[in-house]
N, C-alpha and C positions, 0 to 999 in steps of 0.2 A: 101487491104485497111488498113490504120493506124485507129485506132479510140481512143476514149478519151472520158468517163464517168465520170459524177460525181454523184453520189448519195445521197440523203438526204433521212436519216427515219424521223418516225410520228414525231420524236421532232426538224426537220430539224435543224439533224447536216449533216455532209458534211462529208462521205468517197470517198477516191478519188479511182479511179482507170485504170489501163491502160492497151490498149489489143490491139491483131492486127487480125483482120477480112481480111475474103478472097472477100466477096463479098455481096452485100444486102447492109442493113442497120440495126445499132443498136434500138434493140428493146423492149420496156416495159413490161415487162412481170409480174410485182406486180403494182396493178391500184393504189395501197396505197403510191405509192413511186414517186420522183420526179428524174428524171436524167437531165445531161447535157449533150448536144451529142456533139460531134468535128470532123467531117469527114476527110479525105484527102484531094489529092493535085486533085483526080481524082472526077468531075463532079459526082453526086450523081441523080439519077432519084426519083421523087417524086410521089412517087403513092397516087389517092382517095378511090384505093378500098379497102374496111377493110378486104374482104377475103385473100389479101395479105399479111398479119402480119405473115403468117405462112414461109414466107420463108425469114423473118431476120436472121443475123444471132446474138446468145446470146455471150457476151462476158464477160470474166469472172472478178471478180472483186477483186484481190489483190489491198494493199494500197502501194500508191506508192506517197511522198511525191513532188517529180517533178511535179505532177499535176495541184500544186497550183501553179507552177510558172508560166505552159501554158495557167494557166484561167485568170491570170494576164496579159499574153503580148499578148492574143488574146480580151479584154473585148472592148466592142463600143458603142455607146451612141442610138441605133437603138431600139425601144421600141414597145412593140405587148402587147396586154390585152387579155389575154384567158378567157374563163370559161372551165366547164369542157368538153360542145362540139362543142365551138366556139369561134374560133380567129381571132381579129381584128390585122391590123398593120396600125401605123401611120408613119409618116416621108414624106421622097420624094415616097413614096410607095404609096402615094392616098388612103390609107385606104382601101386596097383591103380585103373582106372577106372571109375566109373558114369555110364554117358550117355543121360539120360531126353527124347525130344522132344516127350512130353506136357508142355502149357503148366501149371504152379503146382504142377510136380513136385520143385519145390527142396527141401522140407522132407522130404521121402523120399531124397533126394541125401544133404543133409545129414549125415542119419541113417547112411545105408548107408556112406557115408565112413567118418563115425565108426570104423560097426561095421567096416570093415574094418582099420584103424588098431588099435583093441582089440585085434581076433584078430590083427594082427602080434604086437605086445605080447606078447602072452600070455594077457591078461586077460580076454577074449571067453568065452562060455559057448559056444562054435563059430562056425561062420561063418554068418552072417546071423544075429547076435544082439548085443548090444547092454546092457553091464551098469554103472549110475553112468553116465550120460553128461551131460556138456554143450557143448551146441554155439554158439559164439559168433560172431556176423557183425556187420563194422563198419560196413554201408553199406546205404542201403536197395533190397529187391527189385526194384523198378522199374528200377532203372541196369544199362545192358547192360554196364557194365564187370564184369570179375572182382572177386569178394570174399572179403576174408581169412575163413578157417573155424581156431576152435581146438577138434579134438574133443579131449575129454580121458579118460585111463583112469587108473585107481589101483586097488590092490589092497584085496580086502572089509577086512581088518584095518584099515588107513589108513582108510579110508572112516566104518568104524565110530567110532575114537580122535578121527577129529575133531568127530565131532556128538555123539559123548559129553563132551568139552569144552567144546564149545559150548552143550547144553544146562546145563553146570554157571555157564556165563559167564551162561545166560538167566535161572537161577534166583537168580542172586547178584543180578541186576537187579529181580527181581522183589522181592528179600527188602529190597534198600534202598529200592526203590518206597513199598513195603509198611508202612516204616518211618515216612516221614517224609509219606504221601500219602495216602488214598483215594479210591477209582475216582471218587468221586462227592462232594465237590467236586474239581476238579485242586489241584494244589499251586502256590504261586504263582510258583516257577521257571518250570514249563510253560506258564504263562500269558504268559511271556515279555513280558511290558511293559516300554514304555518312560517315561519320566519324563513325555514331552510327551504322551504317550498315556492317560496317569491324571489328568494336567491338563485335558488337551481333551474327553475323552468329555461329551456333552452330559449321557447320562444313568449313574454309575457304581453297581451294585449296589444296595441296597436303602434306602430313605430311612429313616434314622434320627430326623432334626431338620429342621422345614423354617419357616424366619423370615423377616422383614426382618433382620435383624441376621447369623442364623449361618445355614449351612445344611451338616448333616452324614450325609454315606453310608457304607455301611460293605459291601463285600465278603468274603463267607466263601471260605476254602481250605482245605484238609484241613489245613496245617500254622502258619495264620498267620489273624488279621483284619486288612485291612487298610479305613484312614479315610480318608475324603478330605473335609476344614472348607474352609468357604468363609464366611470374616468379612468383615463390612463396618467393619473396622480397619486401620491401617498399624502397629499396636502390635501386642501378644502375644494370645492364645487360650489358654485353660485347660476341661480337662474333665476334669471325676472321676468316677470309678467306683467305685462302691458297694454292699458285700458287706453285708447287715445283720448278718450274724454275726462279721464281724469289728469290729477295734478302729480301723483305720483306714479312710483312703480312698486309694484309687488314682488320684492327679492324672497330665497329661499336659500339658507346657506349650509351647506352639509360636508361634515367629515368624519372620520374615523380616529380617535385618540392616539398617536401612534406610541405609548405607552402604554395605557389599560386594552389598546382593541376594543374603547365602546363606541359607538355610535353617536352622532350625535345633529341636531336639525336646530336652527333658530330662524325664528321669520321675521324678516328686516322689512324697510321699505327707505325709497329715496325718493324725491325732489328729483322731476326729468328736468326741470329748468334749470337748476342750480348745479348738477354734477357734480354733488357732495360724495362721501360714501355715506350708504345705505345707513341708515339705526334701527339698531331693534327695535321691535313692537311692543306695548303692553302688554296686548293676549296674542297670545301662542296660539298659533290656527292650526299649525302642521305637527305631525305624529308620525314619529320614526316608528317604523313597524322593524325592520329589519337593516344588516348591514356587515360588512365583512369588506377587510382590506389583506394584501397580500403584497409581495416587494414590489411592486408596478402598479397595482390598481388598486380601487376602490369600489364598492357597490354601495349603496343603500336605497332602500325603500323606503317611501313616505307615503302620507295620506292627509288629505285635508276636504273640510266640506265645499258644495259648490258655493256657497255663500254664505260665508265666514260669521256676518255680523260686523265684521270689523271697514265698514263701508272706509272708512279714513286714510287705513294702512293698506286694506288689501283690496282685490278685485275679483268679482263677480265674475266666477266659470260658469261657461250655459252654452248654447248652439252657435255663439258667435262665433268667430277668427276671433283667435289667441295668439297673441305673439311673444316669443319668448326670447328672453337673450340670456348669453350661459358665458363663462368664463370659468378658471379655474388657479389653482396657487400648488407649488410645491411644496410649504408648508403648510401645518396647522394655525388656524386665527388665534394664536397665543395670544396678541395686543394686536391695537389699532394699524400698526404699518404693514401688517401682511396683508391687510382687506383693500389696502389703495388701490387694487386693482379691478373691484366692486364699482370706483368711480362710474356714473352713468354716461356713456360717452365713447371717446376712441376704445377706453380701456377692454371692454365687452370684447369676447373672442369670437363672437358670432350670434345670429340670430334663425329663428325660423320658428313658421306659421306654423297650428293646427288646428282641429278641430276636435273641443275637447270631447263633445257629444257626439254622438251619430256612430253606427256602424258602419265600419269597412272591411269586404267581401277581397280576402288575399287567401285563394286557396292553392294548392300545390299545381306549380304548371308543369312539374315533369310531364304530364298525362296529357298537355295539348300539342298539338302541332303548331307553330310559330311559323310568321310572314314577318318580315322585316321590308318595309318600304321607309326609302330614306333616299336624298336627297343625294346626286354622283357629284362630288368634289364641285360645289356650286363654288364659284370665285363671288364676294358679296364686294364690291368697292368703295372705296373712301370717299364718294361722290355723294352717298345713299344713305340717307338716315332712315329711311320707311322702306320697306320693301316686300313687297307681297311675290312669291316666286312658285309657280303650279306645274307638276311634272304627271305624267300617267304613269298606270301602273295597270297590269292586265292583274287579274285573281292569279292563285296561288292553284300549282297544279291538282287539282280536283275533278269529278267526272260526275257527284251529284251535291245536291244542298248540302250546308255546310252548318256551322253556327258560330260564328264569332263568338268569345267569353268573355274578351278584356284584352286591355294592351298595355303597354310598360312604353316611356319616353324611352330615344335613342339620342346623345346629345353630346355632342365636344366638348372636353374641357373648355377650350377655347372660345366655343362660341354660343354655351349654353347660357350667357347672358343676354344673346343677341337675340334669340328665340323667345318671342313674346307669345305666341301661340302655333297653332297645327292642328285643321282640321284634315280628314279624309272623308273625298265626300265618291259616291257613288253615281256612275255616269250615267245615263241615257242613250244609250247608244251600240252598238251591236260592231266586230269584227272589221267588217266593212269599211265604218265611219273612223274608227279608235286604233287598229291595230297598228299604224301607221306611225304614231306619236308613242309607242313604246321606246322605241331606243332612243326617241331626245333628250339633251341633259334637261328640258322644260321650259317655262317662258313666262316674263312677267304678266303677274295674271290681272285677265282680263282688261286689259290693253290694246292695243292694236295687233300687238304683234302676237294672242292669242288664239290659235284658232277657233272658230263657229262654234265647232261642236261641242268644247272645252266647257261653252257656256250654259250645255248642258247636264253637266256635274252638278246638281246643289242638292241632292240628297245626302245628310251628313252621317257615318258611319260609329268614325270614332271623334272625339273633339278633346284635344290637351291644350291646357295657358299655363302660365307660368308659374311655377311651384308646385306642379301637380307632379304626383308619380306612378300617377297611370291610374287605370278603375277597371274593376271586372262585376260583372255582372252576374246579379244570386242567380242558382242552381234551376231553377226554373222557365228564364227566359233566355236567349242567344241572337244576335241579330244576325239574316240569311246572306249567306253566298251562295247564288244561286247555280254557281254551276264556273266553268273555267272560260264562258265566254261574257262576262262580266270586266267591264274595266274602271277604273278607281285614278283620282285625280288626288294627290295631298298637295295641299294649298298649307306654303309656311309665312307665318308675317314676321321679318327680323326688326330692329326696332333699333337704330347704330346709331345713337346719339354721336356718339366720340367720333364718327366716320373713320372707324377702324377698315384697314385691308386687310379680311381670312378666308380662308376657303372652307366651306361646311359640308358635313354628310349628315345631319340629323333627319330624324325621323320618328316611327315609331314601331315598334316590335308590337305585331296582332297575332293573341291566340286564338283557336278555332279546333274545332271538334268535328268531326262526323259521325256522333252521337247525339242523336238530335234532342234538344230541350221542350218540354211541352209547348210554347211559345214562341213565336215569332215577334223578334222584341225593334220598336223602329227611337229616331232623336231625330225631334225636330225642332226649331230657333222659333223661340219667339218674343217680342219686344220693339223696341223701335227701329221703323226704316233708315237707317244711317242716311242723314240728309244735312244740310247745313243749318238747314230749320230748325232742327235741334239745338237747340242754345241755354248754355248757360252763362246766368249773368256774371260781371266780376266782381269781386269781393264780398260775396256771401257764405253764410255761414254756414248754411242748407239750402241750398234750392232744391225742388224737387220735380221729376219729369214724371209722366205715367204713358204709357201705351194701349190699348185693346186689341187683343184676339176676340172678334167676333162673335156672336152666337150664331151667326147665319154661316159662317165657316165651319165652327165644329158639330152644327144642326146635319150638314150636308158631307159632313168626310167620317163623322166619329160613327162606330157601330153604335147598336142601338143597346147595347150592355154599358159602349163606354169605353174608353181606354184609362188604363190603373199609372200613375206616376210611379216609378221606381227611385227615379236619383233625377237633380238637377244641376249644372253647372249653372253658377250666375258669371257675367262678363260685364266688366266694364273698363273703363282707364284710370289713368292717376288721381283726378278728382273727384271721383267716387268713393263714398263714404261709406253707404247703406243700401243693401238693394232688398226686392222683396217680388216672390210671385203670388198673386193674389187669385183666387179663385170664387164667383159670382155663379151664384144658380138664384133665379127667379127673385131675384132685386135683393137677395140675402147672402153677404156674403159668408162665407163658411170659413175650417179651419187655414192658416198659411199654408203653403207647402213649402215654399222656400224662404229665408229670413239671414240676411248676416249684415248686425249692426256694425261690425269694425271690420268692414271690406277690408281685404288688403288683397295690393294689386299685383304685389310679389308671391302670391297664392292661391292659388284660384284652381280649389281641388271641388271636384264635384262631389252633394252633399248626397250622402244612399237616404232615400227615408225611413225612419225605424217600423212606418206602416204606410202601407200604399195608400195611394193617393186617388180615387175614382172620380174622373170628368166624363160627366155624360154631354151628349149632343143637346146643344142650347145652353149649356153653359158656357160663360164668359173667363178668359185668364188676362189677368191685368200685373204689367212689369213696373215696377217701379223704383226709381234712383234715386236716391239724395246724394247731393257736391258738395265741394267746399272747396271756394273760389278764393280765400282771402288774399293770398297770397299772388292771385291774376290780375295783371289791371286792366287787363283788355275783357271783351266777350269769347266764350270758348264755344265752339260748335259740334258738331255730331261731325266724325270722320274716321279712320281709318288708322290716322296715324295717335301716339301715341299721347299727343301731346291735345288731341282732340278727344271725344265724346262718345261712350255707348252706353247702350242697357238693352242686355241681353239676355236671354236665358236659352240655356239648350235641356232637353228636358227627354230626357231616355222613359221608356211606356212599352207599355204593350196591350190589345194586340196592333201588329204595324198597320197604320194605314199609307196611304196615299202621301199626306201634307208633308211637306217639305219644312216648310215655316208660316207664320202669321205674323204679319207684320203691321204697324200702321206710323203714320204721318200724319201732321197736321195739315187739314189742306191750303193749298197754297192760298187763294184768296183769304182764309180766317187768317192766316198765319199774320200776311200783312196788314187786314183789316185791325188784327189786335194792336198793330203800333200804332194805329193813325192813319194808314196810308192808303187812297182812295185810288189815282191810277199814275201810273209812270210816262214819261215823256219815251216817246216812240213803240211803246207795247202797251197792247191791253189788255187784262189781267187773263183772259185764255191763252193768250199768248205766252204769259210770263207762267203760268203753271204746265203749258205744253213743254216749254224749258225744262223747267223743273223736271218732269217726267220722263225726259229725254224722247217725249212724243214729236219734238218738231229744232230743227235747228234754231241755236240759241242769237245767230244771224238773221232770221227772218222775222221781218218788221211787219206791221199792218196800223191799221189807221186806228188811234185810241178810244174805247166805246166801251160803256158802261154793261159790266157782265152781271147778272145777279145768281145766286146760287142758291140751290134751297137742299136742303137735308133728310134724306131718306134714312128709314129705319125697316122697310118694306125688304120681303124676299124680294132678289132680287131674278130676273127674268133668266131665267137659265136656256131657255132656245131661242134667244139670239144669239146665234153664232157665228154669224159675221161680225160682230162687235168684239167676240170672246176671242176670235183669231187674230182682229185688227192688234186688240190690247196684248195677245201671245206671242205675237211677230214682232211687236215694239221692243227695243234695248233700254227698257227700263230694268235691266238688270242690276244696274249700278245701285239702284237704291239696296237690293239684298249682298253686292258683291263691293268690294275693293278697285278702285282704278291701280293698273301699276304708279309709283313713285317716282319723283326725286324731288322731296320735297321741300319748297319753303313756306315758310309762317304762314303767311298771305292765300297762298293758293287757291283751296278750297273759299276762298273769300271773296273771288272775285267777280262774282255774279251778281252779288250786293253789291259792287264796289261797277260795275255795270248799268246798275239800275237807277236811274234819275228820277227822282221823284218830279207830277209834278201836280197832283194834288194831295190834301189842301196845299191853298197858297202859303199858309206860313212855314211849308217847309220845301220850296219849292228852291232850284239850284243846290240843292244837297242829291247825294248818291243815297239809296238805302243802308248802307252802311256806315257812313259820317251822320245817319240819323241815328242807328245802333249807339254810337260811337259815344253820342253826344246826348245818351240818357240819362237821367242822374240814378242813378242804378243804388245809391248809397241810402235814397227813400225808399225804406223798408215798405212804405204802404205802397208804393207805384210797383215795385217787385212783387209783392204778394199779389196783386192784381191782375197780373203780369201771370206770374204762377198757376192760381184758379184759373184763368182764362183759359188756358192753354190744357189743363188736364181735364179741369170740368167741361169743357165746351167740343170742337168738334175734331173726328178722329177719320182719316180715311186709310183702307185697313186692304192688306194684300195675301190673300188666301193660295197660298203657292203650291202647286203639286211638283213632286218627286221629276216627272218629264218636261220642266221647265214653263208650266203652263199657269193659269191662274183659273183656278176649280169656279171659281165668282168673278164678275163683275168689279173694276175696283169701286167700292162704295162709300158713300161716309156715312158714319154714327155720329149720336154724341153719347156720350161718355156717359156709362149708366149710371143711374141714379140707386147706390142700394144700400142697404144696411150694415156697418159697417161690423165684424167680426168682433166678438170678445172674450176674450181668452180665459178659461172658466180655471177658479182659484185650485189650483191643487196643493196641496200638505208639503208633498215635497220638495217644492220651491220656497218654501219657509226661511226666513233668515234663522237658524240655529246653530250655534258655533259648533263645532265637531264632539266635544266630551259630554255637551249636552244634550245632544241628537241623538246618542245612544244610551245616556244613563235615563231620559224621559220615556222610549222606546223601551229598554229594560224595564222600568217600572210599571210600563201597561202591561205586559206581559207574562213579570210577576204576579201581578193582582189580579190577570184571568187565572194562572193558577192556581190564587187562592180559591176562588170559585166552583174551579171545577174540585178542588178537595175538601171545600163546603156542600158540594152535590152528592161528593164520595159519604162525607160523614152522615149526612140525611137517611140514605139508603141504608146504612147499617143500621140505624136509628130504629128505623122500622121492621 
């Protein structure tokens, strides 16, 4: 049975409320309180006995503002006079009376009114029945005065006509909602702010920029972003945004009158080539909402759509990196000579990344306990452009499981430019092994002069790169510390182009809790094996690499529910452009999880997802990069350092499993097979990929013999384990970890530069790299070729567990074959300039109002 309440307390105000009942009737259950009842479409029986009340049923009372629309299009002119244990009704009804002198028998009064009133009528399904009814009282139960009663009757046809209208009014509400909104952010009509309310919030939305000079937030809504700058000027503010694939930039220039105190916003744009200043635009994209200046500062608020329309002038806000540059003037832009400092170029007073979409989890950390692990006065020297430097750290004093929530960067003025990342990875190894490398200042990792067990660290904790300022993790999941005999390795990569001499202590502040979260939350890497095989060509526009995480890997580690993505950090280097995690179930691929077209390498903040992300076992994750080499003239490879190659993805989930990371490579044979190249003079091709693997010294020679390789896609044999130890015990570590530095160009290159080709003959007395060297890499078609070879074809893939071991065989795939994802049209990504994304929105939702007061006027009608 549908039913429909309305409730009035002792100061008869009116809560509405709506509920669906299985059976019975709704029942009083506070004698102080007055309701409305509204039965169904289904005949209601009307009982006299009061020992019946006990088998109503109670329906709950959320508000729900539809309510007042149905006490509107059901109201009748049918009038009863209660007291509080007897009712009279008048009309075609004859004044039938009910006189109940059991106490809190009103609501069976009520009723039975009604129902005698109907059955005057006509409308009644007989007597003592009750069909469509609502009963309305103005005054509360408690007063021994009489109270007005309107029961109301109307015919099933009417009855139906109106709430078939009215559900046409709810859909048209829903379709402009729909339009201009999503559930999830609201839109920022509904947010209903006020001007002094965007001015005063201590803290608004997500911090963009935070200075002594500027400081700028930014709020998401489904249909708008909106800014809130706060300069320490009584002049103008300038900020532009910056699309690298476009020709311009997107200026926005804001000040305060310093005579009227009005507000004031114009959206400019400039030429990145030419360093002009900025000109205004034809349409006006951005809308001063608010703004206030005082003898030192400035505030105002703005707003504009994610996509203006204005494809020419402005640029396209959405899930990408955003880059922004801000500057500012002491005066007001009265004429042209005050804006010189808008020039695109030196003049800008700063920049910085963000991300306009996506939430970010910043909750109060008074209430956690903090660990600071951070690096003791490292001396970094002027010798060392790359430097990878790994210290221990035991847990933080605790005596049971723990949960980590989040952590915040710890970083030198000095040498927070030198810091290109910092993970903390979790050891493998008990007291015994660990406790010993506690008080060293640490040691260039994994190197020689790292110790054994160090190399057992590669489950990763927390992971920061450059621009990030830290991440915490929703309310739900915490990753475990299990106790105070746990010890933790931070591995920093400094990156000292200039071969500065400083001394550094960075690190990172970890909060934790002994409140435990329903979840056990783990991060694990996954994308390509850093190898040299990793190449990209030079002077492209896009090249693009892919990797496979396996399905026989997460067949065999994922529970059988699945682990949920939370957040993803993507990693790569300088010529990185585009990266993406890609997600395959049963040759179909499904939605992205991670996507950022305008990488930038100076920010690399991990993205939360607005909805989890579910990968079951036998599903496939595929990483993918696009470069841009124009600017190289040489080949750039997969490395370490910064001036080389990655595509990575670290990817926080839960619940934790085992895997450390999933990795893959091309394998060695395909790799070279793809240039041409058949066998090398003094190695044969087992030889040249035992190298590679660091399965066998790269000194040891054998007689040259034709290897052939074939490609499984087959589980692979999991009780051989003597195979699974031999490949466990091998230091193929280097393909997941860093060699220490000191590095030149060449380095990493020399293996190629090693290898003599010496079939076919036509490229024979060349090294494999003066065959690199000497490709004409500038034929678009031999690069493409080149490209598909390399991602469509074959993958061999390292399923890594947490204790340094490999859960699998390493195997090869090739590269599945699946359908590719397509991203279904939503409304809200509509190009509509900002004043007409709300007056179109406005107008659908006027014209369901008309509706439902075309439903109103029917009903009276009748």
């Amino acid at each position: 049975m549908f039913s429909f309440e309305y409730h009035t307390n002792e100061n008869s105000v009116l809560v509405a409320a709506l509920s669906f009942a299985t059976s019975g009737f709704l029942h009083m259950m506070d004698s102080s309180s007055t309701y409305i009842i509204f039965t169904g479409w289904k005949p209601l029986p009307i009982t006299r006995n009061a020992s019946n009340d006990t088998a109503a049923v109670i329906a709950p009372r959320p508000a729900v503002p539809v309510s007042i629309i149905l006490l509107l299009l059901f109201g009748s002119r049918q009038e009863t006079m209660c007291s509080r244990d007897f009712c009279r009704t008048g009309g075609k009804g004859g004044g039938k009376s009910f006189d109940y002198s059991a106490g809190g028998a009103m609501t069976r009064g009520y009723t039975a009114a009604a129902a005698s009133a109907w059955t005057a009528r006509g409308y009644g399904g007989g007597p003592g029945q009750v069909f469509g009814s609502i009963i309305i009282t103005a005054a509360p139960l408690n007063q021994s005065a009489s109270q007005y009663v309107r029961a109301v009757a109307m015919p099933r046809t009417c009855m139906l006509l109106s709430l078939l209208l009215l559900l046409l009014s709810c859909a048209a509400c829903a379709r402009a909602a729909a339009a201009a909104t999503v559930v999830s952010p609201p839109s920022f009509r509904s947010a209903n702010l006020s001007a002094a309310g965007l001015l005063s919030t201590a803290k608004y939305g997500k911090t963009v920029l935070t200075g002594d000079e500027i400081t700028v937030a930014a709020q998401e809504y489904a249909d708008c972003l909106v800014f809130r700058v706060q300069a320490r000027t009584r002049g103008y503010v300038a900020l532009g945004f910056v699309d690298p694939f476009a020709t311009s930039v997107d200026v926005l220039l804001a000040w305060v009158d310093d005579d009227t105190d009005t507000g004031h916003v114009m959206d400019m744009h400039g030429k990145t080539e030419t360093g002009l200043t900025p000109e205004k635009d034809v349409s006006q994209d951005y809308e001063l909402l608010a703004s206030f200046q005082n003898g030192s500062h400035i505030s105002v608020v703005f707003r504009r759509a994610w996509d203006t329309c204005d494809a020419h002038d402005d640029v396209v806000f959405g899930t990408d990196t955003m880059r922004m540059f801000w500057t500012m003037s002491d005066r007001d832009p009265i004429d042209r000579q005050y804006t010189d400092a808008l020039k695109l170029g030196s003049s800008w007073k700063g920049t910085q990344s963000f991300h306009p979409k996506g939430s970010k989890f910043k909750p109060n950390t008074d209430y956690y306990k903090r660990w600071d692990v951070t690096m003791d006065n490292l001396r970094i020297k002027d010798d060392v452009d790359t430097l990878y430097w790994c210290k221990i750290f035991r847990a933080p004093k605790i005596f049971k499981k723990n949960h980590i929530v989040g952590f915040v960067p710890l970083l030198n003025d000095e040498t927070k430019r030198l810091v290109h990342h910092m993970i903390l990875y979790e050891c493998y190894g008990g007291p015994d092994k660990m406790e010993q490398y506690v008080t060293l200042k640490g040691a260039q990792c994994y190197g020689q002069g790292m110790p054994d067990e160090w190399n057992k660290c590669v489950s990763p904790v927390v992971t920061w790169a450059m621009g990030s300022d830290g991440q915490f993790l929703p309310d739900h999941i915490g990753v475990p510390i299990e106790g105070r005999e746990v010890y933790y390795m931070l591995e920093v990569h400094y990156d000292n182009p200039t071969l500065k001499k400083v001394m550094d202590n960075s690190g990172v502040r970890v909060y934790y809790t002994e409140f435990l979260r329903p979840n056990d939350a783990g991060i694990m890497a996954v994308g390509n094996a850093v190898s040299p095989m990793h190449i990209v060509p030079p002077k492209q526009l896009a090249y693009r690499t892919a990797s496979l995480c396996d399905k026989d890997c997460t067949n065999v580690i994922f529970p059988e529910r699945g682990i949920k993505i939370t957040s993803v950090l993507l990693h790569a280097h300088l010529a990185s452009r585009q990266l993406k995690l890609r997600h395959v179930r049963h040759d179909q691929e499904m939605a992205i999880i991670a996507q950022d077209d305008r990488y930038d390498y100076d920010y690399q903040q991990a993205r939360e997802l607005s909805k989890e992300v579910t990968v079951f076992p036998g599903d496939e994750l595929i990483t993918e990069c696009v470069y841009n080499t124009v600017d190289r003239p040489q080949l750039t490879h997969g490395g370490y350092s910064a001036k080389k190659e990655m595509c990575l993805a670290f990817v926080t989930y839960y619940p934790r499993t085992p895997l450390a990371s999933c990795f893959s490579m091309t394998p060695v044979p395909f790799f070279f097979e793809t240039f041409g190249v058949q066998q090398f003079l003094d190695y044969n091709m087992e030889g040249v990929e035992k190298i590679f693997l660091k399965l066998a010294d790269s000194t040891t020679k054998s007689t040259p013999s034709q290897i052939t390789t074939t490609t499984t896609t087959a589980m692979p044999a999991l009780n051989n384990a003597k195979m699974l130890d031999e490949l466990n015990q091998a230091p193929y570590a280097y393909l997941m970890k860093p060699p220490s530095f000191t590095i030149d160009d060449v380095d990493e290159q020399n293996l190629f530069r090693d290898l003599e080709i010496m079939e076919p003959v036509e490229f024979q007395n060349k090294t494999f790299q003066q065959h690199l060297d000497n490709l004409p890499w500038e034929d678009s078609l031999l690069t493409k070729t080149i490209e598909r070879r390399l991602i469509n074809g074959k993958h061999m893939t390292f399923c890594r567990l947490h204790n340094d071991t490999l859960a699998l065989m390493m195997n090869t795939y090739l590269f599945p074959n699946f359908t590719a994802y397509t991203e279904p049209k939503t409304s809200n990504v509509e190009c509509v300039p900002l004043s007409n994304k709300f007056e179109n929105s406005a107008l659908t939702v006027q014209s369901s109002y008309v509706l439902i007061l075309l439903s109103i006027a029917l009903i009276y009608v009748y």
